[in-house]
Backbone bond lengths (Angstrom), bond angles and torsions (degrees), N, CA, C in turn:
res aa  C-N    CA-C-N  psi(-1)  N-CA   C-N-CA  omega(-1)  CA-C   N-CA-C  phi
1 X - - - 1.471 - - 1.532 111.16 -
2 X 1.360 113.99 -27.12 1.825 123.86 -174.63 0.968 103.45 -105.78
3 X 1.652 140.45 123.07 1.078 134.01 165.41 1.622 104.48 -128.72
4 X 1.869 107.43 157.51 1.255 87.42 174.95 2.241 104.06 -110.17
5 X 0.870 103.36 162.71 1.531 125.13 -142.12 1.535 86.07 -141.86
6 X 1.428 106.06 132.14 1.858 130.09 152.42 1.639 99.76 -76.34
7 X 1.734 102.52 122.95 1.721 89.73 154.90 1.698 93.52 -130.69
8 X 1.249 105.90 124.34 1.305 97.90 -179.13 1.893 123.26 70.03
9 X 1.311 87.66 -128.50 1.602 102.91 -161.57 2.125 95.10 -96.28
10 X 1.716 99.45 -5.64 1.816 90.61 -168.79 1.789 88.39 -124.56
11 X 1.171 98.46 -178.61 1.617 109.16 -179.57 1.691 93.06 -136.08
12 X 1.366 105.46 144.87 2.071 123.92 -157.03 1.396 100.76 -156.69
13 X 1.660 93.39 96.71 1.803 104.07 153.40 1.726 95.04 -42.98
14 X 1.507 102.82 146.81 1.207 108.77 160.89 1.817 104.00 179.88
15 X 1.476 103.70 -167.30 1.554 115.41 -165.41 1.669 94.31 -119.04
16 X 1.316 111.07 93.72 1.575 93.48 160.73 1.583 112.63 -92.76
17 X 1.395 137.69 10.39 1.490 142.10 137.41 1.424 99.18 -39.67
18 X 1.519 118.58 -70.02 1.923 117.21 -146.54 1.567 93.86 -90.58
19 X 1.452 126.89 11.93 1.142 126.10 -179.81 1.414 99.56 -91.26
20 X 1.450 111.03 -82.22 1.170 125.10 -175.37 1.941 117.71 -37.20
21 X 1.310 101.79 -48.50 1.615 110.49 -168.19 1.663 100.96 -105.09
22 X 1.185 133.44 -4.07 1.088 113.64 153.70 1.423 128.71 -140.55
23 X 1.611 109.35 14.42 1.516 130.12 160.44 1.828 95.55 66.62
24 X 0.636 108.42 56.96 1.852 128.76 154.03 1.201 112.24 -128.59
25 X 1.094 113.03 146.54 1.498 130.36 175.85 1.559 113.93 -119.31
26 X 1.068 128.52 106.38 1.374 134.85 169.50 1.430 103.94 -97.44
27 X 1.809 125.79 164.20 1.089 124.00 -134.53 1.611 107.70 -171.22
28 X 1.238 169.91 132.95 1.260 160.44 86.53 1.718 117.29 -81.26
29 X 1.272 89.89 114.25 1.374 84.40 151.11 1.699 150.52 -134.04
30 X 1.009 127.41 -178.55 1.587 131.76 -154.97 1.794 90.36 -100.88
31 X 1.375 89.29 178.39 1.636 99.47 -165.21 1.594 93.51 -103.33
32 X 1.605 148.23 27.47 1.045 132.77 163.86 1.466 102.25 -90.83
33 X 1.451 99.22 -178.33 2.005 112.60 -177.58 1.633 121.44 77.58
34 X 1.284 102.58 -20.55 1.678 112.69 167.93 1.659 121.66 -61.96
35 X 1.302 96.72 157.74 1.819 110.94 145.48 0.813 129.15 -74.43
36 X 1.298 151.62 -47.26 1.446 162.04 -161.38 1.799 100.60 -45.85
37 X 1.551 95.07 144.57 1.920 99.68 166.59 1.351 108.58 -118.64
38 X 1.285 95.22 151.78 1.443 98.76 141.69 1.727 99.77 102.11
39 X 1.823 118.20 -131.88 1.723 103.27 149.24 0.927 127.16 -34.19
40 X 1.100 109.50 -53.51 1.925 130.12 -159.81 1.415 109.03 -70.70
41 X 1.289 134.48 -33.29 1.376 139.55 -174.12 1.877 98.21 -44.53
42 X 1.824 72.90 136.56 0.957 141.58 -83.61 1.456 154.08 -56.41
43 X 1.673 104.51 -17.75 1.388 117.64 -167.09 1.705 94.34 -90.17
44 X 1.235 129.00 11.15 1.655 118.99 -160.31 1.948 104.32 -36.63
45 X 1.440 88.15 130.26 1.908 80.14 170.00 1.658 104.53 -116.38
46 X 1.036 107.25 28.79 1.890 101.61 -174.78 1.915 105.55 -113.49
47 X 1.021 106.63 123.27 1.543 107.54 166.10 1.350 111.07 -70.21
48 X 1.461 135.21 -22.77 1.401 121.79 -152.57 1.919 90.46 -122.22
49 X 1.168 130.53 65.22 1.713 143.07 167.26 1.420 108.81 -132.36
50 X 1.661 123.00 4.98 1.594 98.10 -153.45 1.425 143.68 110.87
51 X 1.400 103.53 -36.73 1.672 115.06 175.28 1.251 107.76 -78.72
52 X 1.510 104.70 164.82 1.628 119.43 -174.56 1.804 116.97 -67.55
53 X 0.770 131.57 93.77 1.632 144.41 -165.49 1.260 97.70 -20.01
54 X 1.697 112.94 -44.83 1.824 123.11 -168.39 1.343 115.39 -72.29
55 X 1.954 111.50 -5.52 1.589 95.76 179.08 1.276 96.85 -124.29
56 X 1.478 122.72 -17.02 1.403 113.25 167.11 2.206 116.85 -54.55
57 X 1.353 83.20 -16.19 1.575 95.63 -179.51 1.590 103.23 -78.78
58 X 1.472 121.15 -40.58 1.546 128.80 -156.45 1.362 77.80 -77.39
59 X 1.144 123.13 -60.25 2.005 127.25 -171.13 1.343 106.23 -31.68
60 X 1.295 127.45 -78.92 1.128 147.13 153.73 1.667 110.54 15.18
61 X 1.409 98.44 -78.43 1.543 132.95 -143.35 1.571 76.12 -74.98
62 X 1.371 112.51 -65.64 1.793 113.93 -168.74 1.615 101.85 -60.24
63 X 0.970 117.63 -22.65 2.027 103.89 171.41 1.718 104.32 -78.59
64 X 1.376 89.66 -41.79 1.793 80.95 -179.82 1.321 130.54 -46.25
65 X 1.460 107.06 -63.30 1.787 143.68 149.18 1.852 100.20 -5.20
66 X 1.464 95.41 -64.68 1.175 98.23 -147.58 2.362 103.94 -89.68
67 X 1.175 104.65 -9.25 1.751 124.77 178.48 1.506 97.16 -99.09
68 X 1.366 109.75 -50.95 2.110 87.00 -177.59 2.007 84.62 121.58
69 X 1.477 136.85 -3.21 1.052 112.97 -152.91 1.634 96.01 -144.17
70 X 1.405 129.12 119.73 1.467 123.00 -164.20 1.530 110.49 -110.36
71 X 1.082 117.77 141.55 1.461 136.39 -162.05 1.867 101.30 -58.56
72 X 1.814 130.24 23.63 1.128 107.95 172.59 1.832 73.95 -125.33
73 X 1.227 104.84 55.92 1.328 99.74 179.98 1.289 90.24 -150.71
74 X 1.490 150.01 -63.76 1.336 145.57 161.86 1.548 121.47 -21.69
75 X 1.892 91.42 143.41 1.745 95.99 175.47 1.287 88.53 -125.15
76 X 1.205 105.48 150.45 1.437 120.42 -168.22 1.761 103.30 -137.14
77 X 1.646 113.68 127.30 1.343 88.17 166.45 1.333 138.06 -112.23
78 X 1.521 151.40 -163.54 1.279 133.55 -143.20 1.878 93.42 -88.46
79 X 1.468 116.46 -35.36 1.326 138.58 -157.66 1.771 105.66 37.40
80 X 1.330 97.39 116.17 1.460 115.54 171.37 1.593 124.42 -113.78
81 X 1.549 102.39 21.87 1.363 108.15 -164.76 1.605 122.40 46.34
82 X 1.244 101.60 47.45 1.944 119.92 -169.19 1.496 94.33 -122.33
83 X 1.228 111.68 160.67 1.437 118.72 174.54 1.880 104.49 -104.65
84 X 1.117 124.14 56.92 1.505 136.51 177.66 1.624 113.40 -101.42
85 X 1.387 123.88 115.06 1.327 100.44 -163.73 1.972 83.93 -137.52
86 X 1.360 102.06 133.50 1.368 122.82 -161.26 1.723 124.59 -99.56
87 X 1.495 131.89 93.12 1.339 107.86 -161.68 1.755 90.99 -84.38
88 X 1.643 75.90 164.58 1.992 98.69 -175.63 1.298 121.72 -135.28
89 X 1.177 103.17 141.80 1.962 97.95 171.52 1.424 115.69 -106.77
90 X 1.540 99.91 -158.03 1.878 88.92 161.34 1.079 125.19 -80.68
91 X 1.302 131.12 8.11 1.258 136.53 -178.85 2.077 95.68 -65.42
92 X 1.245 107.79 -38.91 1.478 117.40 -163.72 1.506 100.80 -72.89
93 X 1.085 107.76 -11.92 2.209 92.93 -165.81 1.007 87.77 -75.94
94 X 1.650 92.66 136.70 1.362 142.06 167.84 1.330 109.22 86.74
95 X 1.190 130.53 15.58 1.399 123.55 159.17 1.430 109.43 -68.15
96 X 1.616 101.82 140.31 1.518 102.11 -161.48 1.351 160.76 69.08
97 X 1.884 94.70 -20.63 1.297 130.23 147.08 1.399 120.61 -28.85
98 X 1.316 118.86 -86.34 1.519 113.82 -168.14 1.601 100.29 -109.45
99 X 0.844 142.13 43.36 1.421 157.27 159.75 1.321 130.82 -167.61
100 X 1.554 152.68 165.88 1.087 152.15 171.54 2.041 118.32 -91.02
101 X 1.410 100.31 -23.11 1.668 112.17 165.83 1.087 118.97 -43.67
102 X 1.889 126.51 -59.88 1.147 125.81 -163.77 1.464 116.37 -90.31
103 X 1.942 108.09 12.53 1.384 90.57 -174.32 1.154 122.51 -87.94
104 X 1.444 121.38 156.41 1.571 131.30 -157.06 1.863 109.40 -47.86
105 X 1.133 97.35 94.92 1.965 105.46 -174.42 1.616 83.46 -55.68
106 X 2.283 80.20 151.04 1.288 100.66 156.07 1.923 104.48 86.14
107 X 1.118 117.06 -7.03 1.450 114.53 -159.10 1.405 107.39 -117.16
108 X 1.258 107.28 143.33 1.496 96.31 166.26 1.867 93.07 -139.76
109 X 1.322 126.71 15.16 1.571 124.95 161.21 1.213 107.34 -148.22
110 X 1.781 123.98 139.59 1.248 139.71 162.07 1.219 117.17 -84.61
111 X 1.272 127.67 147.88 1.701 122.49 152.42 1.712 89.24 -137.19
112 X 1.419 94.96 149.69 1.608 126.53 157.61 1.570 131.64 -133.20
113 X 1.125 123.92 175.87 1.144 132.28 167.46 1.367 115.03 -133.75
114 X 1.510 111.43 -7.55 1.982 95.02 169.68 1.188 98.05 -99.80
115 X 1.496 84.43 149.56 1.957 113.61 157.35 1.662 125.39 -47.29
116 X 0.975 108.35 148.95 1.486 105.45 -170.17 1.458 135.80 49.04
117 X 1.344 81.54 41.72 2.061 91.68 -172.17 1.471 90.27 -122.25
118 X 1.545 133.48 103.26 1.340 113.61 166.03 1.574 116.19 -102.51
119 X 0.780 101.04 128.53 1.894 138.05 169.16 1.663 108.15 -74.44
120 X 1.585 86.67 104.69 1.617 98.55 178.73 1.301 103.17 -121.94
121 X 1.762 119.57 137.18 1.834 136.62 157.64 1.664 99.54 -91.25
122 X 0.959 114.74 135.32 1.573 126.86 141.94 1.337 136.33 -94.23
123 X 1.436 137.30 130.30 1.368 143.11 -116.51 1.417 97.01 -160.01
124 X 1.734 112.26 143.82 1.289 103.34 150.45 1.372 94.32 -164.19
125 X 1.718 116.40 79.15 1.692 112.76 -170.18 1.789 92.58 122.58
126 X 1.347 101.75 -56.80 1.956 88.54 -156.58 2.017 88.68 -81.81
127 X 1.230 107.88 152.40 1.527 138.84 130.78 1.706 112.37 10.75
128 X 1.085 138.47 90.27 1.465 147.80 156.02 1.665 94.34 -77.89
129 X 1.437 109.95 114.88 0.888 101.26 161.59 1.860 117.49 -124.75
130 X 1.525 116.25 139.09 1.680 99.35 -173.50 1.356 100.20 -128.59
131 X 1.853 106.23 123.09 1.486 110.13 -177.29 1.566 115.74 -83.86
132 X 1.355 148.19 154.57 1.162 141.79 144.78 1.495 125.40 -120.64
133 X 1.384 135.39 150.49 1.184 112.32 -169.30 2.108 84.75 -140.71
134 X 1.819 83.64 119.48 1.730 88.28 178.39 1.312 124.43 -48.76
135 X 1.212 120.40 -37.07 1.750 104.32 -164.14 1.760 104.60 -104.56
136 X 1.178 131.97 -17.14 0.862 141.36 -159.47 1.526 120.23 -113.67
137 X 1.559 109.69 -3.11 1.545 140.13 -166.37 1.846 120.80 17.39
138 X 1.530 97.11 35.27 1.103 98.36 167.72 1.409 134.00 -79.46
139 X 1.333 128.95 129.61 1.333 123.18 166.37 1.355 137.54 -94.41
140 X 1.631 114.39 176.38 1.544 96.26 -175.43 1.614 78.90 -153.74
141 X 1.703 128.53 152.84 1.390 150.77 127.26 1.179 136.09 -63.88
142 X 1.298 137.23 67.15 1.610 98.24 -166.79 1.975 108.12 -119.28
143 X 0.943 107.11 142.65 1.661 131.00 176.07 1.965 102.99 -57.13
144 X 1.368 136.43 109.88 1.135 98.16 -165.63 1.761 89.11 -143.32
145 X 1.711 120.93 78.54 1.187 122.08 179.54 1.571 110.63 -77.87
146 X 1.346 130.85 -179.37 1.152 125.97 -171.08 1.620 115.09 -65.78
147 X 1.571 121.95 -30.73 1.492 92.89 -167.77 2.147 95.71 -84.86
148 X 1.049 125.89 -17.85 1.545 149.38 152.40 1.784 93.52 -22.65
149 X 1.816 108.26 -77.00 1.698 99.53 -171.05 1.648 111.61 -61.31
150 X 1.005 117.65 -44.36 1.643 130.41 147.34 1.636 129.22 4.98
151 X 1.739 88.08 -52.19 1.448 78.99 -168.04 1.659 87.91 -144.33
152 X 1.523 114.12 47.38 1.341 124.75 164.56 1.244 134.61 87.99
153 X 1.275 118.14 -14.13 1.284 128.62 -146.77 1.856 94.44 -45.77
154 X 1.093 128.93 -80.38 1.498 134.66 -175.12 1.695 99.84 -32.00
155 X 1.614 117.64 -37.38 1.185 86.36 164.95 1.338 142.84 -101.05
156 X 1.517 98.75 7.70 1.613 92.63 167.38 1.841 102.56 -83.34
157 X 0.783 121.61 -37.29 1.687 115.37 173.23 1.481 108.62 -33.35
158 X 1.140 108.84 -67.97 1.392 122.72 165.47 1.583 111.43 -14.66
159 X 1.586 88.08 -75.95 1.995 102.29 -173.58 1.766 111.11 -74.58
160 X 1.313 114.83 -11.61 1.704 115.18 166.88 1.718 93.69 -78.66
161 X 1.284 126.99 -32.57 1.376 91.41 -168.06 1.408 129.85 -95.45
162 X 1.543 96.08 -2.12 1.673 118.55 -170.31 1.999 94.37 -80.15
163 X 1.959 103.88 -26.36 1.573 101.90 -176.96 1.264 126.92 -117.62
164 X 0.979 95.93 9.65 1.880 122.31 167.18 1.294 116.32 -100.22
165 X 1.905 115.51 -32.79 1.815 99.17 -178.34 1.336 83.32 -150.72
166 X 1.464 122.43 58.44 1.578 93.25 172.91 1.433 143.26 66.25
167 X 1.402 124.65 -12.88 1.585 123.43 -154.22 1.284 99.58 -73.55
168 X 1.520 100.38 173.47 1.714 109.71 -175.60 1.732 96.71 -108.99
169 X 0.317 159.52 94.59 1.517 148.33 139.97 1.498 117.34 23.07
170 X 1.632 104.55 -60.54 1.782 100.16 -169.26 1.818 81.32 -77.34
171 X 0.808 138.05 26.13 1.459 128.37 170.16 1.564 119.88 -99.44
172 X 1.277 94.27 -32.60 1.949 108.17 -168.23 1.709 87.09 -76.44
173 X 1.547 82.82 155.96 1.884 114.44 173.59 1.631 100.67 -114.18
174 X 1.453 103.61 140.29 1.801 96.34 175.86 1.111 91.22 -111.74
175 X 1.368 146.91 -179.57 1.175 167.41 22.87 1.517 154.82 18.11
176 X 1.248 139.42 39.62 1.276 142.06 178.64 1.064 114.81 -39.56
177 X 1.149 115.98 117.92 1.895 106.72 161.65 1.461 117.69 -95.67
178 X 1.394 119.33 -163.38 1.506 134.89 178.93 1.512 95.49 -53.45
179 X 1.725 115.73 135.40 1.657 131.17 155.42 1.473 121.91 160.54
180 X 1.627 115.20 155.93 1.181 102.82 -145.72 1.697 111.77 -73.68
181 X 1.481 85.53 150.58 1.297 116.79 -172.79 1.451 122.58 -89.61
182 X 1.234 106.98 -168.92 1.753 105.34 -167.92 1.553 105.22 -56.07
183 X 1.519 108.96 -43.03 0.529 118.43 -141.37 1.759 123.32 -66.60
184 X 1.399 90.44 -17.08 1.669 112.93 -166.41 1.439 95.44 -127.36
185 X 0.958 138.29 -6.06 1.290 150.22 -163.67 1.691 102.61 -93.20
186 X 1.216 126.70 93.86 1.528 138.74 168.55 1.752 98.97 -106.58
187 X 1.245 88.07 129.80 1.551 101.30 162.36 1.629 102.29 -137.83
188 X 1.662 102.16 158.23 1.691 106.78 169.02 1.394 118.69 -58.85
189 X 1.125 111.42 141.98 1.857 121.43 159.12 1.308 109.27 -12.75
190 X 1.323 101.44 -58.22 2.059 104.07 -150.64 2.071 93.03 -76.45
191 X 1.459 115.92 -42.93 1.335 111.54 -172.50 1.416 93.31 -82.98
192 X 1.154 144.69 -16.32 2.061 118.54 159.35 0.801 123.19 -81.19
193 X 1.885 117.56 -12.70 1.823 109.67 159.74 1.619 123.08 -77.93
194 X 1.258 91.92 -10.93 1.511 90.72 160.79 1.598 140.02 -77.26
195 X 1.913 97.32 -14.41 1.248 118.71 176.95 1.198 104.33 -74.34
196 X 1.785 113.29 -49.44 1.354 114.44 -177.38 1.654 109.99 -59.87
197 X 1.437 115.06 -37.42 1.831 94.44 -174.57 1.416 115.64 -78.76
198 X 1.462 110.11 -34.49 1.528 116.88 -176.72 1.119 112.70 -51.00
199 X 1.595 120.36 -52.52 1.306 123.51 -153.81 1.477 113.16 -129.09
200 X 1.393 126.84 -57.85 1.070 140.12 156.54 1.782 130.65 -177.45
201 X 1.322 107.83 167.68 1.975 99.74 -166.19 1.817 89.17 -82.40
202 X 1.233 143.95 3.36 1.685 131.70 -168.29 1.633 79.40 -87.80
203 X 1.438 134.23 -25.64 1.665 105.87 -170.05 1.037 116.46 -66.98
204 X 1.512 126.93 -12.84 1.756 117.66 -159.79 1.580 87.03 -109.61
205 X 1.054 103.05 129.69 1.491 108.72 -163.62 1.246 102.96 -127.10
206 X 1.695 130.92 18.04 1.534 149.49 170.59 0.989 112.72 -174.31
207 X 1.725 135.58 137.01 1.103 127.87 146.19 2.212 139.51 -127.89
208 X 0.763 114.28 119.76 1.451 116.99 -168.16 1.020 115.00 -64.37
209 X 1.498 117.49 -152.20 1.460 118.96 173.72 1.485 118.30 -77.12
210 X 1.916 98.30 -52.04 1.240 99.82 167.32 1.474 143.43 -131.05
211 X 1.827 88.43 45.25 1.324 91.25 -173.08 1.667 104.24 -171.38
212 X 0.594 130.73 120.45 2.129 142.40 162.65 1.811 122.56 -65.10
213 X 1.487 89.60 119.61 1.826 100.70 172.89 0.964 96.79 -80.58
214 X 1.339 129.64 117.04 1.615 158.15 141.68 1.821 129.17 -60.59
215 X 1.483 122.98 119.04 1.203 103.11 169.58 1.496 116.16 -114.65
216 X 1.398 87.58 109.38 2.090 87.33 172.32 1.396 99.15 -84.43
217 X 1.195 141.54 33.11 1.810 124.95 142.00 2.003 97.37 -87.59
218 X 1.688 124.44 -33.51 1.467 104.82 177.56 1.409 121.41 -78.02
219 X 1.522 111.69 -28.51 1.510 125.42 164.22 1.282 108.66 -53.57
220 X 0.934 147.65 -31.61 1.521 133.77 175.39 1.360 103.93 -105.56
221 X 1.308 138.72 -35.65 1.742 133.96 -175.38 2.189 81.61 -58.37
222 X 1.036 126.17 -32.96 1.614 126.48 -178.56 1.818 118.91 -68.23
223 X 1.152 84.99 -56.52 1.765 106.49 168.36 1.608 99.00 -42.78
224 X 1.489 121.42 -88.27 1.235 125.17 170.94 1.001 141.36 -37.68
225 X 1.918 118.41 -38.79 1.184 80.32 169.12 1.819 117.31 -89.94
226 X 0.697 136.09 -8.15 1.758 156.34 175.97 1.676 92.63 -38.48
227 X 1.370 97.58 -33.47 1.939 103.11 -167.81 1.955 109.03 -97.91
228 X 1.761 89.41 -2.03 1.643 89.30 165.83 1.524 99.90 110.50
229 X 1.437 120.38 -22.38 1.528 102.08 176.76 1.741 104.68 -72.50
230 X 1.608 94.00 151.14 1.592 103.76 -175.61 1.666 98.56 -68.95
231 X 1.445 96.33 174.85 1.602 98.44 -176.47 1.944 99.63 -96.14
232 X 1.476 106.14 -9.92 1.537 101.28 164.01 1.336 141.21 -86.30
233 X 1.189 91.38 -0.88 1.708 113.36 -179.10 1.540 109.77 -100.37
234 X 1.546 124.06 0.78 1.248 126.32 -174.36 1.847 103.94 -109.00
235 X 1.032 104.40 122.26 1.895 120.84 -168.88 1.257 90.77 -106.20
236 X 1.478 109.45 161.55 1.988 116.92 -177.35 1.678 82.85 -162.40
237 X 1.629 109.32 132.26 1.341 109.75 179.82 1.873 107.97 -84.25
238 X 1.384 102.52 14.88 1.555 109.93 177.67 1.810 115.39 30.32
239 X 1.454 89.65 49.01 1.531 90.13 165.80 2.011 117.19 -127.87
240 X 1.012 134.55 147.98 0.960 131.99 -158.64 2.089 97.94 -117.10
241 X 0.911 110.73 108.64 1.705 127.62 178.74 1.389 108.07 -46.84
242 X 1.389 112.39 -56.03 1.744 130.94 -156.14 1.481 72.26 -70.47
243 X 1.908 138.76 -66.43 1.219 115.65 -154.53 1.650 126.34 -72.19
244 X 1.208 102.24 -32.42 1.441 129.00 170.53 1.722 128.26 -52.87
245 X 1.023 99.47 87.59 1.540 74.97 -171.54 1.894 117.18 -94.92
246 X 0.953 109.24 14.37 1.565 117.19 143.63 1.781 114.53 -50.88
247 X 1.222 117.02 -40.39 1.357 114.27 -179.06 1.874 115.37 -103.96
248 X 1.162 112.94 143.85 1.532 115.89 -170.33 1.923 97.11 -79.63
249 X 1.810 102.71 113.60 1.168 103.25 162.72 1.387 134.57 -104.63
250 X 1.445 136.14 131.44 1.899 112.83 -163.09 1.593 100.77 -90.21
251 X 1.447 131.25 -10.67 1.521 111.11 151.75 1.439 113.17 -73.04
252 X 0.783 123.64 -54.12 1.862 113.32 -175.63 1.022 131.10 -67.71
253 X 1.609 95.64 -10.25 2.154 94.58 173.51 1.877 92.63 -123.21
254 X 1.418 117.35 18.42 1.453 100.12 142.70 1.958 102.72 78.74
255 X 1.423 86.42 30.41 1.414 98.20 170.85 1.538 126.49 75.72
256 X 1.762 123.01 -6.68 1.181 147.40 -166.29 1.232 101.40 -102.42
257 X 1.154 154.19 124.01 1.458 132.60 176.71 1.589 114.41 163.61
258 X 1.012 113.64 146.22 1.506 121.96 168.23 1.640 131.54 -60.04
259 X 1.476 124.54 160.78 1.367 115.42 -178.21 1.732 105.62 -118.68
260 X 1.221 113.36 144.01 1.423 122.96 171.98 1.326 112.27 -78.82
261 X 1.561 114.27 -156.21 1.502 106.57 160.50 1.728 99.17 -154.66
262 X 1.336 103.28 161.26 1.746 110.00 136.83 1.734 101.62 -121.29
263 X 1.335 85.33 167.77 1.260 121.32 -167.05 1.492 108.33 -144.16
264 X 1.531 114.60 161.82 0.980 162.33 170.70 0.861 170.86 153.52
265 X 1.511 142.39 162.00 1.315 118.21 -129.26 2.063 100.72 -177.11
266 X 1.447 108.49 140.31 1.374 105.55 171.15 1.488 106.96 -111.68
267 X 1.592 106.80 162.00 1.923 99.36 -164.18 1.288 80.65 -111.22
């Protein structure tokens, strides 16, 4: 269902299945095809890491260029590592777009129901997650780092969209994109026993002396389906950030670093 695809000057996990037959575009992408130096090299899409405002703009413009969809058209949200997830209309395009000020405070997930509104998270380690719901073509973004799977965020998306447009649940498609994985993923004792009570003991999938490998791709494939999405309708681009260094990770580059994105969007 995820493939990765040249568009242009960047390369984008994506669905050309849910493209073609149901005219959505889902989206992750990696940090090549940019301007940016240095940490940031190259695709950085975040104004607020450090990079020069003027190439996080050129970045931008060349993802736009190359998707069909330009940043006075993007909603972007503030992400506070909160589980707050925000619906939008067109009133919202371009919040967040060409600056980091106007993006939707307070949020770390979008849902919509109009066409041509794409809904972008920025990532570097946490959870891209992109909802779709077949009959009802609603979408959702959501930002989903560990204290984020924690305290639901995917599932309040979930429950905004079942009470904002109706959706069914066994209807929605999830999406995971690129981020770190079990594998690189150490958290303390006291925050993986919280994984184990919140959600369940299959997430900690190692533990050390002083510290537990965690997977927030099973913590949320759990979250979801509990909320009614099937477990076949949930996709994971099974790539790990921290190992990858095609993708900008903030444990492996030591907290300095650039942001990717997902995206999405209906045409």
């Amino acid at each position: 269902m995820l493939v990765s695809v040249s568009k242009g000057k960047t390369w984008i996990i994506t669905s050309p299945y849910i493209y073609d037959n149901y005219g959505i575009f889902v989206g992750f992408t990696n940090r090549l095809g940019g301007v940016s130096n240095g940490k940031f090299e190259s695709l950085n899409l975040s104004y607020r890491v450090g990079d020069l405002p003027e190439n996080v703009t050129r970045n931008r413009m060349i993802l736009s260029s190359d998707i069909g969809v330009y940043p006075d058209r993007w909603v972007v949200p503030e992400q506070i590592h909160g589980f707050r997830v925000s619906a939008v209309s067109y009133s919202a395009a371009g919040k967040g777009g060409m600056n980091d000020k106007s993006a939707i405070p307070g949020s770390d997930g979008l849902i919509t129901n109009c066409n041509k509104l794409p809904l972008f998270v920025l990532v570097a380690d946490c959870v891209p997650v992109l909802l779709f719901d077949l009959y009802t073509r609603t979408i959702a973004a959501v930002h989903a780092g560990w204290r984020g799977v924690l305290r639901g965020i995917a599932v309040e998306a979930v429950r905004r969209m079942k009470e904002n447009y109706g959706c069914t649940p066994s209807n929605i498609l999830a999406f995971l994109g690129p981020h770190i994985k079990s594998c690189c993923l150490q958290l303390e004792h006291e925050i993986a026993r919280n994984f184990e009570n919140e959600i369940d003991r299959s997430v900690i999938e190692d533990t050390k002396e002083n510290s537990c490998f965690v997977s927030l791709e099973k913590a949320l494939v759990i979250q979801l389906e509990l909320q009614g999405v099937k477990r076949d309708n949930i996709y994971s681009s099974g790539i790990c950030t921290c190992c990858n260094n095609e993708y900008f990770s903030y444990r492996r580059d030591g907290g300095i670093t650039g942001r990717q994105a997902g995206i999405i969007f209906s045409i």
